[in-house]
C-alpha positions as CSV (number, residue, x, y, z in Angstrom):
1,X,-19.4,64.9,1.6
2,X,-22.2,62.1,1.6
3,X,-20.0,60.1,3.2
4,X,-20.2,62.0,6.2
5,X,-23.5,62.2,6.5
6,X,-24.2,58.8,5.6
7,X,-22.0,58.0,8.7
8,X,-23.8,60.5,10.6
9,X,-27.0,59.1,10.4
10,X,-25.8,55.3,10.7
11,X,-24.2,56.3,14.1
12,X,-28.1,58.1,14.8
13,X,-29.9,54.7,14.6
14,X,-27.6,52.6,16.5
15,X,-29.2,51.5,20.5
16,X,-29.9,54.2,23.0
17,X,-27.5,54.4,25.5
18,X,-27.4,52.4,28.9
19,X,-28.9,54.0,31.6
20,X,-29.1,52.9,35.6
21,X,-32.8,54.4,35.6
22,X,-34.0,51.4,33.6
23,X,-32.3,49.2,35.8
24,X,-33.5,50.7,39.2
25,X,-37.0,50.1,37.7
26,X,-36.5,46.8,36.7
27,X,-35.1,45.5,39.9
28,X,-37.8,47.3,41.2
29,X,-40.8,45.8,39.7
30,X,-39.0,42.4,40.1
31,X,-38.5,43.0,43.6
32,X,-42.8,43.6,43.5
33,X,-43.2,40.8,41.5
34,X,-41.1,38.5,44.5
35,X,-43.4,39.7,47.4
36,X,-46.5,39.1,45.8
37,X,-45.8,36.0,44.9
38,X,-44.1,34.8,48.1
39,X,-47.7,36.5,49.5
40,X,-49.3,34.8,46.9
41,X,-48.2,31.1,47.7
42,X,-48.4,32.1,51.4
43,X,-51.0,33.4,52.7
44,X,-54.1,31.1,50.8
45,X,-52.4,28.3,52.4
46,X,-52.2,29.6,55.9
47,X,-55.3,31.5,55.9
48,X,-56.7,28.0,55.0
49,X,-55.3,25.9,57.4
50,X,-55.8,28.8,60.6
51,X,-59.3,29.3,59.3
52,X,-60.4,25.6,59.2
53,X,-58.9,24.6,62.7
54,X,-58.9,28.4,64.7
55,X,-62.1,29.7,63.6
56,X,-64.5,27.2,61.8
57,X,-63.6,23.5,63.7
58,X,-62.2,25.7,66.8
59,X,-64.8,29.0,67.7
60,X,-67.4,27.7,65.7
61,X,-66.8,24.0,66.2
62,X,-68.4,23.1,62.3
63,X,-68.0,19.0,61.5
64,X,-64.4,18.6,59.7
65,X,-65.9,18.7,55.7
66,X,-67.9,21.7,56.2
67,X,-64.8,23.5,57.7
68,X,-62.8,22.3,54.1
69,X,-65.2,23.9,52.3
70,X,-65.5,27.6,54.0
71,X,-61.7,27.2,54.7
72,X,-61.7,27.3,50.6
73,X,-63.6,30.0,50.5
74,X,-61.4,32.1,52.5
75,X,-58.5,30.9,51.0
76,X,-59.6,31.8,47.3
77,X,-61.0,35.2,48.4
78,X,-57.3,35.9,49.9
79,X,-56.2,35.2,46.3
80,X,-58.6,37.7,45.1
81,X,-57.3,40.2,47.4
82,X,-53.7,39.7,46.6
83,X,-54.1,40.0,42.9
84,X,-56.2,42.9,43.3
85,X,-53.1,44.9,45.3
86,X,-50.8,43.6,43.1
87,X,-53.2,45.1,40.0
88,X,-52.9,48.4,41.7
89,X,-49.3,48.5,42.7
90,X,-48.3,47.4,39.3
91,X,-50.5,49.7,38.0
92,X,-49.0,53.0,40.3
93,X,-45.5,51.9,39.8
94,X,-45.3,53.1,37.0
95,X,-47.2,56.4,37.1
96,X,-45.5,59.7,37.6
97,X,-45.2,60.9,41.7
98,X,-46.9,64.9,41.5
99,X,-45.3,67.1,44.6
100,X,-46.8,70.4,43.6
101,X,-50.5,71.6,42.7
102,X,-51.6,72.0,39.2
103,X,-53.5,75.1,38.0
């Protein structure tokens, strides 16, 4: 009789079973994790270069090493902003979706 228990509780503690939902998440957040980092290489480096010859050496016609430096600027706050909405989609990914009204 302890036998079957004892073989009971081994087969209790053994992994949890697979499940697709863990997968669907995972290629989910690495499918997040690809855009922002594609937008993360991206778009500092061409916000730098069209800022520096479009808007700061084009509209505003600034010498050539002042346009470096506000071309950084805007290239560094783009990073800022990218992180940030990765921060917040990361952060909602994971949160439950509500469809009805709570009393």
């Amino acid at each position: 009789m302890d036998m079957n228990v004892k073989s009971s509780l081994d087969a209790s503690t053994g992994p949890p079973p697979y499940s697709r939902g863990n997968e669907s998440s995972l290629v989910s957040a690495l499918k997040t994790l690809l855009f922002f980092t594609i937008l993360m290489v991206t778009l500092p480096i061409g916000l730098y270069f069209a800022s520096k010859a479009y808007i700061f050496e084009g509209s505003m016609k600034m010498s050539s090493s002042d346009s470096y430096f506000y071309a950084a600027i805007v290239a560094v706050l783009a990073v800022h902003v990218v992180l940030a909405l990765f921060v917040y989609v990361a952060w909602n990914e994971g949160a439950p979706k509500e469809k009805g009204k709570h009393d």
